[in-house]
Backbone as a printed PyTorch tensor [residue, N CA C, xyz], in Angstrom:
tensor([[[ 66.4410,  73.6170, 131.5050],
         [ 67.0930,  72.3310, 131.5910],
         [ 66.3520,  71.4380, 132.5720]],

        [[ 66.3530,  69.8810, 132.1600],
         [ 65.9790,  69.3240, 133.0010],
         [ 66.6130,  68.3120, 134.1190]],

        [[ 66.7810,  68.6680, 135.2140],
         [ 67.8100,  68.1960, 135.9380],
         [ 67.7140,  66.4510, 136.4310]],

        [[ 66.6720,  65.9440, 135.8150],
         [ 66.5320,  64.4680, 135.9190],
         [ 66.9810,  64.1810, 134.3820]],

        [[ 66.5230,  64.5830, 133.3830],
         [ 67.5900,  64.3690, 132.0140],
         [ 68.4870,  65.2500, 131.6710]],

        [[ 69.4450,  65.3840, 132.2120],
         [ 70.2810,  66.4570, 131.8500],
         [ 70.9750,  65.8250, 129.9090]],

        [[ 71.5850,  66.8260, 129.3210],
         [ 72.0270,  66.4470, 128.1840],
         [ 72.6890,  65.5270, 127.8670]],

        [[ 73.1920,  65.2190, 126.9940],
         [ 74.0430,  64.2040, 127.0370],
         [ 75.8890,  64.8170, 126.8270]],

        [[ 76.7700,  64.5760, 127.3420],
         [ 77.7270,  65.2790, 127.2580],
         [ 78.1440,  65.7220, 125.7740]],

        [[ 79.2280,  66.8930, 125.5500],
         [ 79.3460,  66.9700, 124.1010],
         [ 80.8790,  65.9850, 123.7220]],

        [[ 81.0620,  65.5180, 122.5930],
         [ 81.4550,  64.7030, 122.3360],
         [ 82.7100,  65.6060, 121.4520]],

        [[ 84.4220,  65.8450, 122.2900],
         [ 85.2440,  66.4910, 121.0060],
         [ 85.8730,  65.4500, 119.8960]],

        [[ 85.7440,  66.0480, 118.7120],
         [ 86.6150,  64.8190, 118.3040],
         [ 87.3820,  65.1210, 117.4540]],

        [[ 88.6510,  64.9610, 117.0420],
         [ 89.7830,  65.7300, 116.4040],
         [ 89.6100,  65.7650, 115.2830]],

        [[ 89.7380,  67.2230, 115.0680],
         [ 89.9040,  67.6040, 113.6340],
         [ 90.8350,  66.2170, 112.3710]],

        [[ 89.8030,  65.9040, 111.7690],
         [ 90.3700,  65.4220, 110.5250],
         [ 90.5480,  66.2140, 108.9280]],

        [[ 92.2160,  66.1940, 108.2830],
         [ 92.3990,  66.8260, 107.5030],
         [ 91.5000,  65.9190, 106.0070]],

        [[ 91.1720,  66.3310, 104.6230],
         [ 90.6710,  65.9690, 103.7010],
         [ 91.5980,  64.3390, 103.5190]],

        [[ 92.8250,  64.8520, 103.5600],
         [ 93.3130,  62.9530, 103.1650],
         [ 93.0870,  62.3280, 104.0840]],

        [[ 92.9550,  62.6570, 105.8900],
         [ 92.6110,  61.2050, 106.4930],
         [ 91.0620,  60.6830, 106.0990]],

        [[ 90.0060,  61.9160, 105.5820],
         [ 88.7670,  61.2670, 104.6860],
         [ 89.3500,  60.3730, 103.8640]],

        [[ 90.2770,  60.8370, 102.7100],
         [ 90.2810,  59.9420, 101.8550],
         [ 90.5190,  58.6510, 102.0810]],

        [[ 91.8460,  58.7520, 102.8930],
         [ 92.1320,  57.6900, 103.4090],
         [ 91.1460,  56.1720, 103.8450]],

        [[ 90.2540,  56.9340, 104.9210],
         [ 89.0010,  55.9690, 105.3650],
         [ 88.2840,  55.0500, 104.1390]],

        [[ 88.4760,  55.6290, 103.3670],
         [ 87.0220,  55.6190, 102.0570],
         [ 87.9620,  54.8910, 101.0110]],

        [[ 89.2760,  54.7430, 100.6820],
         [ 89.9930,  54.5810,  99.6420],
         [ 91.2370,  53.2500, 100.4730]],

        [[ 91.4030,  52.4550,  99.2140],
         [ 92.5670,  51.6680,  99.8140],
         [ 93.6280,  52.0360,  99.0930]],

        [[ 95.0980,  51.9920,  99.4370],
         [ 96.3600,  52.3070,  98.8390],
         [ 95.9160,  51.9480,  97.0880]],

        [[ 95.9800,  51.1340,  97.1300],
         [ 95.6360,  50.6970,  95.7050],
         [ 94.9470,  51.4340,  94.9790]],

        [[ 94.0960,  51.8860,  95.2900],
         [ 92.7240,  52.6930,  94.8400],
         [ 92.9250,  54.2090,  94.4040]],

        [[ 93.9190,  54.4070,  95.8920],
         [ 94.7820,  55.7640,  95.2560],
         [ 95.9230,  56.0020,  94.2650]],

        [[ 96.5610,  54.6400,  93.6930],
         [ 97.4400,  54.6800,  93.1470],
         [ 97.0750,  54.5570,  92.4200]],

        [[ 96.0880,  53.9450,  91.6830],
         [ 95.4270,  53.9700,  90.3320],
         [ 94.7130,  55.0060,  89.9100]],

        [[ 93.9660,  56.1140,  91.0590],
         [ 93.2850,  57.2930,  90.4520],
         [ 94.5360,  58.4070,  90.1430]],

        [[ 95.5450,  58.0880,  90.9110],
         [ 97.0640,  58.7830,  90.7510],
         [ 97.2150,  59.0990,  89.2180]],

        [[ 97.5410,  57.8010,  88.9060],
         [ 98.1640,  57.1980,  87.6910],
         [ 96.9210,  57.6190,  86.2510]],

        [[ 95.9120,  57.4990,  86.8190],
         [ 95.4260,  58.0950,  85.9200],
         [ 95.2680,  59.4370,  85.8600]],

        [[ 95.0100,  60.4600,  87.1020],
         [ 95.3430,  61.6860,  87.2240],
         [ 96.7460,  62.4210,  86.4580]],

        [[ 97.5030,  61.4740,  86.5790],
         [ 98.8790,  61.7270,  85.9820],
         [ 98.5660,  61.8550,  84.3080]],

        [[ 98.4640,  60.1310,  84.2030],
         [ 98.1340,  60.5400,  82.3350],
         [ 97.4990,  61.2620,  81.8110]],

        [[ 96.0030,  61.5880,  82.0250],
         [ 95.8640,  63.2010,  81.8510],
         [ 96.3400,  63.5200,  81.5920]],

        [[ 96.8650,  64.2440,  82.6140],
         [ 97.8380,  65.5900,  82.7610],
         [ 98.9130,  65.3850,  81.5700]],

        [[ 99.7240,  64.2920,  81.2960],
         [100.4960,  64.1350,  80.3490],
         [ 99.6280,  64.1860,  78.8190]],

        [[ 98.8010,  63.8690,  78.9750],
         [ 98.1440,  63.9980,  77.2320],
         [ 98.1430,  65.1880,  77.4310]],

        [[ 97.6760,  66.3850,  78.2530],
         [ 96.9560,  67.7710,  78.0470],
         [ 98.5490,  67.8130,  77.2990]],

        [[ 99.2250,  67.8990,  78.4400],
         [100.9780,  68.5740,  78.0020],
         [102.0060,  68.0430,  76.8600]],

        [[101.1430,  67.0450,  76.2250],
         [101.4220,  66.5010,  74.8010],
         [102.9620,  65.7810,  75.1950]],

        [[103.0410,  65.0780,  76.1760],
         [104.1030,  64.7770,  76.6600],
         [104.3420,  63.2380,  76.4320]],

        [[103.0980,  61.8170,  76.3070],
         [103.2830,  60.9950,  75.8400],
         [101.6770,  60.6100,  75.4090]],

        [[101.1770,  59.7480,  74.5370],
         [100.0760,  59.1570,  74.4270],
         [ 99.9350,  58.2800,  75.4230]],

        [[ 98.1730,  57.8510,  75.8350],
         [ 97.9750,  56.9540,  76.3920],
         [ 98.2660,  55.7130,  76.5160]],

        [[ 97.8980,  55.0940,  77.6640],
         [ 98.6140,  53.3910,  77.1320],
         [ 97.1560,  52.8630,  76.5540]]])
């Protein structure tokens, strides 16, 4: 080590779960529409209504 540059301190920084990613990256809106389409899918597989 060098005691005229020592390191630079380490930096903690709190665990973030996968949705506060999403969150950052996505606006409400953005999720409600990949929702909604995630949903219909799922409803065609399950023969439950046709698309709009």
């Amino acid at each position: 080590m060098d005691p005229v540059n020592p390191p630079a301190p380490v930096r903690n920084e709190p665990y973030k779960t996968h949705l506060a990613y999403v969150k950052e990256r996505r606006s409400d809106e953005d999720g409600a529409a990949l929702l909604e389409e995630a949903l219909e899918a799922l409803r065609i597989r399950r023969g439950g209504r046709i698309a709009r």
